[in-house]
N, C-alpha and C positions, 0 to 999 in steps of 0.2 A: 504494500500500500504506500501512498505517495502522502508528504505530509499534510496537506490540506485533508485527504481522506483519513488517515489518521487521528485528525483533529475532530474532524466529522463524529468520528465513531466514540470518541472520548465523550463528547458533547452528549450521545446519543444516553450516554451510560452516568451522565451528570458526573464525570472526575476527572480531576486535571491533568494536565502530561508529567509523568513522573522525571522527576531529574536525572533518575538512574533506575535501571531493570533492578529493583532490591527485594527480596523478600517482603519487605512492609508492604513496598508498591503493588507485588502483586498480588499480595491480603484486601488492600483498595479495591482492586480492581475486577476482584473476583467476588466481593461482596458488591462492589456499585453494578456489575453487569447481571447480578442476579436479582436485584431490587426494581431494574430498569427493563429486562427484556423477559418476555416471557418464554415458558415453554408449553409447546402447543406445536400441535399437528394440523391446525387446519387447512393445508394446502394439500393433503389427502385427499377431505372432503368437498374442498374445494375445484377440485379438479386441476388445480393450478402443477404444473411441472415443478421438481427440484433437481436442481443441476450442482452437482457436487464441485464446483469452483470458485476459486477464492473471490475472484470478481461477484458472480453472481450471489454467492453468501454475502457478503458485506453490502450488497446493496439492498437486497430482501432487509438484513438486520438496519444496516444506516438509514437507506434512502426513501424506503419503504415503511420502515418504520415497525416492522413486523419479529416475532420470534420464531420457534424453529424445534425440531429433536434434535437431539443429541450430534447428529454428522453436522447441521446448520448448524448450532449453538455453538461448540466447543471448536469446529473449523472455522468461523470466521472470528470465535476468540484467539486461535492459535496464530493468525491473520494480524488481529491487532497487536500483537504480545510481540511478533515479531517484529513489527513495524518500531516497536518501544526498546528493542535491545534484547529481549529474551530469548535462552535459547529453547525453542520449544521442539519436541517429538512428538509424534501422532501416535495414538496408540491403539490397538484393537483389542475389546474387551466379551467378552461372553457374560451376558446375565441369567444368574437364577432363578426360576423359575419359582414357585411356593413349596418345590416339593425337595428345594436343594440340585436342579437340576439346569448346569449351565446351557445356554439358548444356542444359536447358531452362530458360526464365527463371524466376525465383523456384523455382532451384534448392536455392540456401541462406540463410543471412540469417544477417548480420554487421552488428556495430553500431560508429557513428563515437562518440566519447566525447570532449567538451572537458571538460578540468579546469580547476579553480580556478586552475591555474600557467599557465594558456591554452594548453597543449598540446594537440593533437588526434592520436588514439591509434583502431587500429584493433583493438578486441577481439573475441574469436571463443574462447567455450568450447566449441563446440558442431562441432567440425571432427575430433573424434576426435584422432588423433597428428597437432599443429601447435605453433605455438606456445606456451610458458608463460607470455609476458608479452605485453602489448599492443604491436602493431605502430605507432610512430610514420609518421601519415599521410604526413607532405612528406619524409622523408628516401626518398631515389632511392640512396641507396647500399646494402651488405650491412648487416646490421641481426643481428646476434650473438646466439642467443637458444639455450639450454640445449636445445629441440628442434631446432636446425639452423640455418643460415644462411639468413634472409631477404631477400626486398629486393622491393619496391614500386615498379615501373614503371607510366607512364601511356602508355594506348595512343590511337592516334589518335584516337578517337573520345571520348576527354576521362575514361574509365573507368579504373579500374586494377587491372594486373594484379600476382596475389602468386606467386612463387615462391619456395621452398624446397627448399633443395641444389641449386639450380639445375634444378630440374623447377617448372611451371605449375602451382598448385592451381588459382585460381579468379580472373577477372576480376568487379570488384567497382563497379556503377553507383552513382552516387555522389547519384542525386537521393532525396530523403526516399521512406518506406513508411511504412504503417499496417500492424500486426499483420493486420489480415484479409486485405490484399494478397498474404500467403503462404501464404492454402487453398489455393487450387488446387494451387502444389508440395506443399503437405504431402498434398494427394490421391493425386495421382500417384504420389508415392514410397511412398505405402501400401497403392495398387493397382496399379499398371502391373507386367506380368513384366519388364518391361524397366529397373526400377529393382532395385538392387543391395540396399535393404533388403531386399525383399519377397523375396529370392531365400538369404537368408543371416539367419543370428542373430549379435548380437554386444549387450557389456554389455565395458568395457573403461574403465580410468579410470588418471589417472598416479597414482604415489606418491613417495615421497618418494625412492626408489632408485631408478627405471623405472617399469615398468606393468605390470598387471595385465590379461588378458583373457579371460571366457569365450566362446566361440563354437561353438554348439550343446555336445557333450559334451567337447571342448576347453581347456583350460585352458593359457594361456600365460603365462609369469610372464618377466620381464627385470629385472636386477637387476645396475647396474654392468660394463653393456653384454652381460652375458651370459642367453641366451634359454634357455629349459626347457619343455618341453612335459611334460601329461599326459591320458590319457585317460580320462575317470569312467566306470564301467561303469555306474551303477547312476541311475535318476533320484531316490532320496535323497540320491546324490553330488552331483547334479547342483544338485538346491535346495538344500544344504546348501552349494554352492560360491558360490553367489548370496547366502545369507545371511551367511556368512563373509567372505568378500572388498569384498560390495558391498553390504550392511547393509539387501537385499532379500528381503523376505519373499516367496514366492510357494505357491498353491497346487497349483498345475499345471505344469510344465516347458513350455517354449514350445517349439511346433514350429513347423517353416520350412509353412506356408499353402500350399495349392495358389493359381494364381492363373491367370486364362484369357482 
């Protein structure tokens, strides 16, 4: 990304251009991009394309003004990161399923991040309800973070896995990817019935109390641990809750796709 764009996408995420690629900064930056951009699948439902490129990512999140799963979220964050001096790796992750049963390779994509302070930090905006700060790669112990307790075990086969609250999210291979290495999962999960996007709506983002989420006519809001649901009758409620909450303009209300 070129500096003006750069700037753009700082702007997008309300935080300033860090002086240096540090540790702190990318604590900034990884809580301001999760407070600002949602996670949402609507371009599933939407019928809209997603085209796995750094251009096209960054303009969907900047220009567009929109969020993304996990390959859009965490690739046009690895986009800004580098544009700021970090050095970032693409990584491909497998998630578990409910029954402890990791999902299909280039399932999700999580990036390794060294900073200036030569720390190596496991970031991931793109995991929906996870972490707020960067997971430190080598610590094996619990790892204390505003979303729950962490910790980062390596499994025999030299990968590592991440749990939270003591439940499995995702075992995370640890050799370098390219951005296009992750079409095919982002296929699959935007066709297969058997992926959990294709099958649900959601648009969901933290704030500064809790989280906000819409999922189809649903609206969930948390706030100092306490949960409130409502239901919009109307699909002027509905865009009108998208614009409000998540500074999404939409034409059309998204519906859950048939898929065969």
């Amino acid at each position: 990304m070129d500096f003006d764009t750069t700037d753009a996408y700082l702007r997008r995420i309300g935080a300033e251009r860090p002086a240096a690629p540090t540790t702190r900064a990318l604590h900034d930056l990884h809580l301001a991009h999760l407070r600002a951009v949602p996670f949402e699948n609507l371009s599933i439902h939407l019928g809209e394309d997603i085209d796995l490129t750094e251009d096209s990512l960054v303009a969907k999140v900047v220009g567009a003004r929109r969020g993304g799963f996990c390959y859009e979220l965490n690739g046009a964050f690895a986009a800004l990161l580098t544009a700021l001096g970090f050095e970032v790796t693409l990584l491909q992750a497998r998630v578990y399923d409910g029954e402890g049963r990791p999902g299909i390779p280039y399932d999700h994509l999580a990036l390794r991040v060294r900073t200036h302070d030569g720390d190596e930090l496991l970031a991931d905006i793109g995991f929906g309800t996870h972490s707020h700060f960067p997971l430190v790669v080598g610590e094996r112990g619990d790892q204390q973070d505003p979303g729950g307790v962490f910790r980062i075990t390596e499994t025999p086969e030299g990968d590592l896995d991440v749990s939270r609250d003591g439940k499995a999210q995702y075992v995370v291979d640890l050799r370098p990817r390219a951005l296009g290495d992750f079409t095919s999962g982002a296929w699959w999960h935007r066709t297969s019935p058997r992926s959990h996007f294709t099958r649900s709506l959601v648009c969901s983002m933290l704030t500064e109390t809790g989280r906000i989420t819409l999922s189809g006519r649903t609206l969930t809001t948390t706030e100092a641990g306490e949960r409130h649901t409502a239901e919009l009758a109307t699909d002027a409620d509905v865009l009108d809750a998208y614009a409000t909450h998540f500074d999404i303009v939409l034409e059309q209300v998204p519906q859950v796709r048939e898929t065969s």
